[in-house]
C-alpha positions in Angstrom: -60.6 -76.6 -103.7 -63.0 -79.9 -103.5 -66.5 -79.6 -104.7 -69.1 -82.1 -103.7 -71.0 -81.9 -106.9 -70.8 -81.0 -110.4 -68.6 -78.7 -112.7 -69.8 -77.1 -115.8 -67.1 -76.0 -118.1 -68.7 -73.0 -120.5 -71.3 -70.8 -119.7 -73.6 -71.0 -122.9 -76.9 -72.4 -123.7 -76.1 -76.5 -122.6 -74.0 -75.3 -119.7 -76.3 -72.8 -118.0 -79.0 -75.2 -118.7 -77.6 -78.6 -117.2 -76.8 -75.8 -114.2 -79.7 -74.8 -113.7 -81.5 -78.3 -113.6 -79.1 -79.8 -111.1 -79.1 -77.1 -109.1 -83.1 -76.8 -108.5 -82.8 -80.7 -107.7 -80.0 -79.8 -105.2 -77.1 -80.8 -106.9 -73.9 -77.9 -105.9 -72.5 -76.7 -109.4 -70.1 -74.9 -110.3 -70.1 -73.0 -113.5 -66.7 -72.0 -115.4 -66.9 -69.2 -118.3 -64.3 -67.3 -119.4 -65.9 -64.5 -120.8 -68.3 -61.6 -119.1 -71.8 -61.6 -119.9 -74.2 -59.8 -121.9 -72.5 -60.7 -125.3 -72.6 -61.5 -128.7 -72.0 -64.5 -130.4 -72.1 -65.8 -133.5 -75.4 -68.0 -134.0 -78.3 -68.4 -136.0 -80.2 -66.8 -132.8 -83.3 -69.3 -133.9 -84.3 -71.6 -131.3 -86.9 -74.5 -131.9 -90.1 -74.0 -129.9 -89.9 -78.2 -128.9 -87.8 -76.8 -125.6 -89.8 -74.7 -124.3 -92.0 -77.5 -122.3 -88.5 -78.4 -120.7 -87.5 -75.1 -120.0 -91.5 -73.9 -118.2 -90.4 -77.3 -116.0 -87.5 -75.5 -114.4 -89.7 -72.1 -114.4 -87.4 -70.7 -117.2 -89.9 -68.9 -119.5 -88.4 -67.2 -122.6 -91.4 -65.4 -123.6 -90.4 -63.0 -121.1 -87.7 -61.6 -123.2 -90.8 -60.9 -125.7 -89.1 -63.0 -128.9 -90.7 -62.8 -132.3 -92.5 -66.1 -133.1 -91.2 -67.4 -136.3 -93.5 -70.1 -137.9 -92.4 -69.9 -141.9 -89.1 -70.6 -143.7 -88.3 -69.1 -147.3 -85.5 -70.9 -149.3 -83.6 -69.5 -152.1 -81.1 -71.4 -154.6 -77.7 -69.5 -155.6 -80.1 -68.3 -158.7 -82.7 -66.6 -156.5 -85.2 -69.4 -157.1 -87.2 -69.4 -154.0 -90.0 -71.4 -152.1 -91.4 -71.1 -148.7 -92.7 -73.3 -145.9 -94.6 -73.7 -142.9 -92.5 -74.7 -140.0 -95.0 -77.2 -137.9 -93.1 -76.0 -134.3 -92.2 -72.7 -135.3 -89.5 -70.9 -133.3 -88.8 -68.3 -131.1 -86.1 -65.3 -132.2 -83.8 -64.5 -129.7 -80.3 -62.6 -129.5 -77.3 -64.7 -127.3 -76.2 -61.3 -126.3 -79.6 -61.4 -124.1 -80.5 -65.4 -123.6 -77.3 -66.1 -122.7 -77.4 -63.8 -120.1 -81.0 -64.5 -119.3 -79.9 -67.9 -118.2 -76.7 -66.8 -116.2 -79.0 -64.9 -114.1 -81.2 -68.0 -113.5 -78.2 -70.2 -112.8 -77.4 -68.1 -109.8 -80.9 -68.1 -109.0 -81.2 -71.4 -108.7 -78.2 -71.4 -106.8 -75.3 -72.2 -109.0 -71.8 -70.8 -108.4 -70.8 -69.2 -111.5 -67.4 -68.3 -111.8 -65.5 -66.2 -114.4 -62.5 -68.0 -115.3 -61.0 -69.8 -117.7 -60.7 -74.1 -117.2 -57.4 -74.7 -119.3 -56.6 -78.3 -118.1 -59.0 -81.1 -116.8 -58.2 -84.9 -115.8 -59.4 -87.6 -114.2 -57.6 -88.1 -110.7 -56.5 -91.8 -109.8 -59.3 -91.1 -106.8 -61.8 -90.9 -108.9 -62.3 -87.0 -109.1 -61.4 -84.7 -112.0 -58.8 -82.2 -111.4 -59.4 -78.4 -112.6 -56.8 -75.6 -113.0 -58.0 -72.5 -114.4 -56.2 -69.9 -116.4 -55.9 -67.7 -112.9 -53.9 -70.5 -111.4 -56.8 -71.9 -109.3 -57.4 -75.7 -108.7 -60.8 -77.6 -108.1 -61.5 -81.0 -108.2 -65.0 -82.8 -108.2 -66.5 -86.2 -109.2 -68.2 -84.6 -112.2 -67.6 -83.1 -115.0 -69.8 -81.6 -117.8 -68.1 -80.5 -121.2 -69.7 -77.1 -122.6 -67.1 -75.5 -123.7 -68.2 -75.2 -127.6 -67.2 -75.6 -131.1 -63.8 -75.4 -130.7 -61.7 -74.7 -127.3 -57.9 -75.6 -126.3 -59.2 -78.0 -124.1 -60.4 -80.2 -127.2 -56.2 -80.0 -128.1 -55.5 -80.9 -124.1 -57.9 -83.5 -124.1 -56.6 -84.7 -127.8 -60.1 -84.9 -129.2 -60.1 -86.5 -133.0 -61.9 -83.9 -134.7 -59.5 -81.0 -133.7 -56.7 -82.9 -135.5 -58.4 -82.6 -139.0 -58.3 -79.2 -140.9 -62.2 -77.9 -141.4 -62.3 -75.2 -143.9 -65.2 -73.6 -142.5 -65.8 -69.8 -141.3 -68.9 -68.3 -140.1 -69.9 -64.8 -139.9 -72.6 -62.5 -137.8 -74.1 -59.0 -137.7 -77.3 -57.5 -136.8 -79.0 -55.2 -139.4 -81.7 -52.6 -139.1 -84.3 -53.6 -141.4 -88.1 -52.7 -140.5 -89.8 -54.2 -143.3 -88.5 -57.8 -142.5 -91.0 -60.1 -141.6 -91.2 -61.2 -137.9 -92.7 -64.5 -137.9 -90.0 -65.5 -141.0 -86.8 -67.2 -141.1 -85.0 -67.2 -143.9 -82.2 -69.1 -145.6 -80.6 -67.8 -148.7 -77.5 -70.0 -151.0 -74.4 -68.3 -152.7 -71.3 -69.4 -154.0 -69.5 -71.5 -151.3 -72.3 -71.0 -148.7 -75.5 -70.1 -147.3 -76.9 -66.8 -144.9 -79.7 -67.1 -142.6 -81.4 -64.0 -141.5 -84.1 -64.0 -139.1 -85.5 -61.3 -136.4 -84.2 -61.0 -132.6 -86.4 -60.0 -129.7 -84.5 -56.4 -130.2 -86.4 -55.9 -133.3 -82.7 -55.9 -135.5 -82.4 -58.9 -137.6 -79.8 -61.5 -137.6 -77.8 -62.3 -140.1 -75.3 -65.2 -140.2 -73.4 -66.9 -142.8 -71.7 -70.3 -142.6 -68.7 -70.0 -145.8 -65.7 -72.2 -146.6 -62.4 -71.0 -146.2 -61.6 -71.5 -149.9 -64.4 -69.3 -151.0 -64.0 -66.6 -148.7 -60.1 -66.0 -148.9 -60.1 -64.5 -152.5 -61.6 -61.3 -150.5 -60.9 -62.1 -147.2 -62.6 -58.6 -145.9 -66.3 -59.4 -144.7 -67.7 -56.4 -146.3 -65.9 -57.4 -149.9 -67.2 -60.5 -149.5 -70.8 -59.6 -149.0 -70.6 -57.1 -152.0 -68.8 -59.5 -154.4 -70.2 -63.0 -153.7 -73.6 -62.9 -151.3 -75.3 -60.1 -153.3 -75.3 -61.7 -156.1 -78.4 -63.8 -155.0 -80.9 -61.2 -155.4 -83.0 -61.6 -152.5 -79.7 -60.8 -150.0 -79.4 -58.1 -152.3 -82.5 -56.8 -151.7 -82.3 -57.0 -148.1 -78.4 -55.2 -148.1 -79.1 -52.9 -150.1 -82.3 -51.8 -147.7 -80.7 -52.9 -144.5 -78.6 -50.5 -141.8 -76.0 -52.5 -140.5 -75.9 -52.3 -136.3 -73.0 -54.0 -135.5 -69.3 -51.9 -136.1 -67.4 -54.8 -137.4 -68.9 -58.5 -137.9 -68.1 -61.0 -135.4 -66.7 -64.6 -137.4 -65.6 -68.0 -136.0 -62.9 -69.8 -138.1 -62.3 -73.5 -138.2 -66.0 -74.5 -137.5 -66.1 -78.6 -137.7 -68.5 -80.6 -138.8 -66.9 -83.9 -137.9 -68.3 -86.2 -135.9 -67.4 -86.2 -131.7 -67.7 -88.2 -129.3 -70.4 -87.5 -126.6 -68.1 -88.8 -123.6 -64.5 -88.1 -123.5 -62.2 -88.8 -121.2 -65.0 -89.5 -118.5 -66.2 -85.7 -119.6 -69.9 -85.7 -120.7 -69.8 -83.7 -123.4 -73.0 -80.6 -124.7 -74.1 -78.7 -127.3 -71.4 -77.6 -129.6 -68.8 -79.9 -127.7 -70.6 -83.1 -128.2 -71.9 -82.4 -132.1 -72.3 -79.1 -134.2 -75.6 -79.4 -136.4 -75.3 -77.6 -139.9 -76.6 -74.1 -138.9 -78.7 -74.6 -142.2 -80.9 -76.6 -140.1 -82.0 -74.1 -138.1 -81.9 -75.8 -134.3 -78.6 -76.0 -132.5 -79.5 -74.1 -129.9 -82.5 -76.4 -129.2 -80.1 -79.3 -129.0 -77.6 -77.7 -126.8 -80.5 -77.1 -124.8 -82.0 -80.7 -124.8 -78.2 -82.6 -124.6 -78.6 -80.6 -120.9 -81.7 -82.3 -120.2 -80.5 -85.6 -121.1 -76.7 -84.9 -119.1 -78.8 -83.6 -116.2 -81.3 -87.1 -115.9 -78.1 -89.5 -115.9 -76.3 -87.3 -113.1 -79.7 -87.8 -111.1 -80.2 -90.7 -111.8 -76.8 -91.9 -110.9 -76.8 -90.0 -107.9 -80.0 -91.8 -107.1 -78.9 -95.1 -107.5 -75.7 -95.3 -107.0 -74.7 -96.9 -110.1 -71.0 -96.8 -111.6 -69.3 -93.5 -113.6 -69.1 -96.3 -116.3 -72.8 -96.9 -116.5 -73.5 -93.0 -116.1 -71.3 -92.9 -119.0 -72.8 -95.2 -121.2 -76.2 -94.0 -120.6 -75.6 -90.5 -121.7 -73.6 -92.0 -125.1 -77.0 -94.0 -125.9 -79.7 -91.1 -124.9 -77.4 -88.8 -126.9 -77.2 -91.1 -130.0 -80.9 -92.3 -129.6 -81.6 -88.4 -129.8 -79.1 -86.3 -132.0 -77.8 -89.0 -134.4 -80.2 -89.2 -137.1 -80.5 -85.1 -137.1 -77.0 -84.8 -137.6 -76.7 -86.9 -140.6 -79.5 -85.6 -142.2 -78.0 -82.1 -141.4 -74.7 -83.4 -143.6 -77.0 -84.7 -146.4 -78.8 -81.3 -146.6 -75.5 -79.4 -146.9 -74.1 -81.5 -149.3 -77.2 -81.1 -151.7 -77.5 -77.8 -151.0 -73.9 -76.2 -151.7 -73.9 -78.5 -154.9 -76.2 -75.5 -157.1 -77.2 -78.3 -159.6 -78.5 -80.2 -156.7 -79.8 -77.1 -155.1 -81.9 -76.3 -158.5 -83.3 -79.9 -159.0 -84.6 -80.5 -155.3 -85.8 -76.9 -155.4 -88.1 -77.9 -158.3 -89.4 -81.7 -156.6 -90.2 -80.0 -153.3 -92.2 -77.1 -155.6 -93.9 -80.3 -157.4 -94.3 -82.0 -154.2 -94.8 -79.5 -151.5 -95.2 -81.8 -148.9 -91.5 -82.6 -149.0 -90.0 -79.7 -147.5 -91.8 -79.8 -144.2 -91.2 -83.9 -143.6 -87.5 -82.8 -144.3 -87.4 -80.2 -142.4 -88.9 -82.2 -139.4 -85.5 -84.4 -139.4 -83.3 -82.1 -138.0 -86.2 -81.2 -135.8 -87.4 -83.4 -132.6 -91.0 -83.3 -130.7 -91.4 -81.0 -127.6 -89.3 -81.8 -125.2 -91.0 -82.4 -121.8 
C-alpha cells in the first residue's frame, strides 16, 4: 500500500504531535502504534510550559485536561538536605495515560490515519520510498519517514543504531500514589543510593512518582517494593511521603535498559523524535517538552521541503542542525547534572554553593530548559 505523504512510527508525544502539524497543513499521515490507547507509561508526567505557545498554534490546548500548574522545585541530597526553587516557566502536571490519548484524538481530528500496528522493519527503497512491513504482515511504502518510536524499540537493533549496541545499566520505575497533602504547584526531586525519584501531581489529583536507578543498585533487591523500603526511604523526605501515601497503581510499571548515550537525529534517511533522537536525564524535568518541540522542528523541514522542492539530503541536514542548534547543549548539561548529583559528596557540596548563592539553581535549571516555543 503507497502513501503519498508521511509515516509516523509511534504514537507518543513527538509522533502525535509532528501528526497533527502536518496534517492541519495538508500533509496525509499515517500514524503506526502498537499499543491501544489510554495508557500508562513510565514518565516524569511534568511538561515545561515553553510548549504550550506551539501547541495553542495548532488549537491543542492542554488546559483543558485541567493540569496542576507547578512553578517550584524542592531538591534533596541522599542526607535529606533540602533547598527549593522557583521554576521561571513553571509546568503543567499531566498523566500519559490521559495526554497521550488527548493527542490521539486530535491526530484523527486533524485528519491523520492512525493505525494500531506494529512497524517491525523499515528501509529505504532504491526508488526513493521507504518500505514498511508491520508485525500483521502489512506493507506500506512512502517518501517519508519520521522515527517516534522511543527509548528503546527492535527497530533501533533492525536499523543497527550505535547506542543499542552498548550495555546501559539503567532502570526506571513508576506509580501513582494517593497523597492529599502534596503540594500542587510543586515538583519535586529527591537522591538515594544509586538514584533519584521525582514526584509531582497529575491532573487526576494522584501524584507521580518515578525513579530513574542503575541496574547495579537495584539488583541486590530486585522486588520494587523491597527496594523502596530498603534503599529510597532512607532519605527522609520520601519517607515521609511513603509512609503517608496510598499507593494507586497494583504493581509498578519499569523500563529496563534506559540509555543515555548519544543518537543520532537522522538515521538511515529516518528523522528521528523525542526519545528516539536523544533521552534527557529525567532529573531535568523536560523530556516531554522536547519530544514535543523535535515535532515542531521535524514538521517545518517536511514543509518546507515540500515547498521547495529541495533534496531528501538537504531535508536531512536541516533537521540534524535545528536539532543540534536546539537540544545539544540541554543534553550535556543534563549528563553533567547526573554526574554531580549521584556522586553524594558532589551532591552535598553544590547543595551548600547554590544555598550560598541562590541565584545558581534557577540559571542551572534554565539549561535544560528552552524559551517558549512559538
Amino acid at each position: 500500500m503507497e502513501h503519498p505523504g508521511v509515516i509516523v512510527i509511534g504514537g507518543g508525544l513527538a509522533g502525535l504531535t509532528a501528526a497533527i502539524h502536518l496534517s492541519k497543513k495538508g500533509v496525509p499521515v499515517q500514524v503506526f502504534e502498537k499499543e491501544v490507547y489510554p495508557k500508562h507509561k513510565v514518565c516524569g508526567e511534568y511538561i515545561s510550559r515553553e510548549i504550550l505557545p506551539y501547541l495553542e498554534s495548532l488549537e491543542i490546548d492542554l488546559l483543558e485536561l485541567n493540569p496542576p500548574f507547578i512553578n517550584e522545585l524542592f531538591y534533596s541530597t541522599r542526607k535529606g538536605n533540602s533547598i527549593k526553587a522557583n521554576l521561571l516557566l513553571g509546568g503543567l502536571g499531566i498523566s500519559r495515560y490521559n495526554l497521550d490519548n488527548f493527542l490521539w484524538e486530535k491526530a484523527k481530528e486533524s485528519g491523520a490515519e492512525v493505525v494500531c500496528d506494529a512497524v517491525v522493519q523499515v528501509k529505504l527503497g532504491n526508488d526513493n520510498k521507504f518500505e514498511i512491513a508491520t508485525a500483521s504482515g502489512k506493507k506500506y511504502k512512502s517518501p517519508i519517514v519520521l522515527g517516534a518510536f522511543g527509548k528503546r524499540s527492535i527497530l533501533d537493533k533492525k536499523l543497527e543504531r550505535n547506542f543499542i549496541k552498548e550495555k546501559s545499566f539503567w532502570l526506571a520505575v513508576k506509580s501513582h500514589y494517593h497523597h492529599p497533602g502534596f503540594p500542587e504547584h510543586q515538583v519535586a526531586l529527591h537522591n538515594f543510593k544509586g538514584g533519584y525519584c521525582g514526584l509531582s501531581k497529575t491532573e487526576t489529583g494522584a501524584v507521580n512518582v518515578c525513579y530513574l536507578v542503575s541496574y547495579s543498585s537495584f539488583k541486590k533487591y530486585k522486588d520494587p517494593k523491597l527496594f523502596k523500603e530498603k534503599v529510597l526511604m532512607q532519605n527522609k523526605h520520601l519517607r515521609k511521603f511513603f509512609n503517608e501515601a496510598e499507593e494507586l497503581f497494583e504493581k509498578e510499571l519499569s523500563i529496563a535498559q534506559i540509555s543515555f548515550s548519544q543518537k543520532k537525529a537522522v538515521e538511515e534517511h529516518i528523522l528521528m523524535m523525542g526519545d528516539s533522537a536523544g533521552l534527557i536525564h529525567p532529573l531535568c524535568g523536560n523530556g516531554m517538552a522536547m519530544a514535543v518541540h523535535s515535532a515542531k522542528i521535524a514538521s517545518e523541514v517536511i514543509l518546507a521541503q515540500e515547498k521547495n522542492r529541495f533534496s531528501r539530503k538537504n531535508m536531512e541536514e536541516e533537521y540534524e542542525i535545528g536539532w543540534k542548534k536546539t537540544f545539544r547543549r540541554r543534553l550535556q548539561t543534563g549528563r553533567m547534572l547526573q554526574n554531580i548529583l549521584l556522586n553524594p559528596s558532589l551532591a552535598e557540596v553544590s547543595q551548600s554553593l547554590v544555598k550560598t548563592i541562590p541565584s545558581l539553581l534557577p540559571k542551572i535549571i534554565s539549561q535544560t530548559h528552552g524559551r517558549p516555543v512559538i
